[in-house]
C-alpha angles and dihedrals in degrees: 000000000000089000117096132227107260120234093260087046093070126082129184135179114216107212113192106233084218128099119030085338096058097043090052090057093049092047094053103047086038091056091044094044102053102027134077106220136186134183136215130199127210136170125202144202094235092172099113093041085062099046095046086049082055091062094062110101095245100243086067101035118141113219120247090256087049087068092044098054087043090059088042106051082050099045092054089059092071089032097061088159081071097044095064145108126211112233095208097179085054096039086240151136118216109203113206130226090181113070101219092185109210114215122211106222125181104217112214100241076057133238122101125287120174115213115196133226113206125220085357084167091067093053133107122220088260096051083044090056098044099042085043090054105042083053107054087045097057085042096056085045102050097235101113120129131238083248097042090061093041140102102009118156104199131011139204122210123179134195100168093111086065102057103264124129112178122022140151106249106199129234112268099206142257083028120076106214142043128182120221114193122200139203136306099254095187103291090351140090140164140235123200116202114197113181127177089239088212086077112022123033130214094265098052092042093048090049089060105054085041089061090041093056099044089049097048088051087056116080096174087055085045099058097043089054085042087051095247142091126233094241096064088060 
């Protein structure tokens, strides 16, 4: 159409880049500016993680998410150039023996808080669950704490609720990596590795997603971390 909106046909919404909003902004272009990031990209066969999830009585099923963090959480113990933090002011790296697991939680007034689960590594399934779940449900609510959001050294975000498969998780400094996780494509799902390569290479960070993924395809692996065996499910 040749003919142009007029003045009272346009609408916009003015949205202030301040408050969650605006520290959002200055963490990710803080991240991007002064980082040097990488992703990796990994597919695995999550068929058996499905079926042995299946074999929880449901009033006691982990998410999907739940087993991933739980993986996670157990992978980065043997992976400490993941578990770390960059001290920019000391020119170090502070690798890290605690796994403090960061949480990426959509709020519902919208916007990204990260939770954080700490010594995630010593956990069992069951910890994982009920500390995922207390904190997504603080998060959602607004009512997280300064600590609570504080000190994590490696965090997990996933969108594959929403459809997405593959995507480029950012940095969330001082840590140098993050973990996306995509969607369930039938017996298929993907993993998105993003390291501050300062800090980690591609081979460490590849070996990484490589252990993730074997261990996520093995149930019986995943039920001796989680402190049960298949068959009592």
């Amino acid at each position: 159409m040749d003919e142009k909106l007029s003045h009272e046909d346009s609408r916009v919404e003015t949205v202030p880049l301040k408050g969650m909003r605006g520290a959002i902004a200055h963490a990710m272009l803080d991240s991007l500016q002064n980082t040097a990031q990488l992703t990796l990209h990994r597919e695995y066969d999550a068929d058996g993680v499905i079926a042995w999830r299946r074999t929880f009585p449901d009033d006691a099923r982990p998410t999907l998410n739940d087993l991933v963090l739980m993986a996670t959480a157990r992978v980065l113990r043997d992976h400490a150039e993941l578990n770390a933090t960059i001290d920019e002011d000391a020119r170090q790296i502070h690798r890290h023996t605690a796994v403090h697991l960061g949480m990426a939680v959509a709020p519902d007034r919208g916007g990204l808080v990260v939770p954080v689960i700490r010594n995630a590594d010593r956990m069992t399934l069951p910890e994982i669950t009920a500390a995922a779940s207390a904190s997504a449900a603080s998060a959602k609510q607004g009512r997280l704490t300064m600590a609570e959001i504080s000190g994590g050294t490696f965090t997990v975000t996933n969108l594959g609720s929403f459809g997405v498969d593959f995507f480029t998780p950012v940095v969330q400094r001082p840590q140098v990596a993050i973990l996306g996780v995509g969607r369930m494509r039938g017996d298929r799902s993907t993993l998105s590795l993003t390291i501050d390569h300062r800090a980690v290479d591609g081979v460490p960070g590849g070996r990484f997603l490589n252990d993730l993924a074997v261990l996520l395809q093995d149930p019986a692996a995943l039920a001796h971390i989680a402190g049960t065996t298949e068959k009592e499910f």
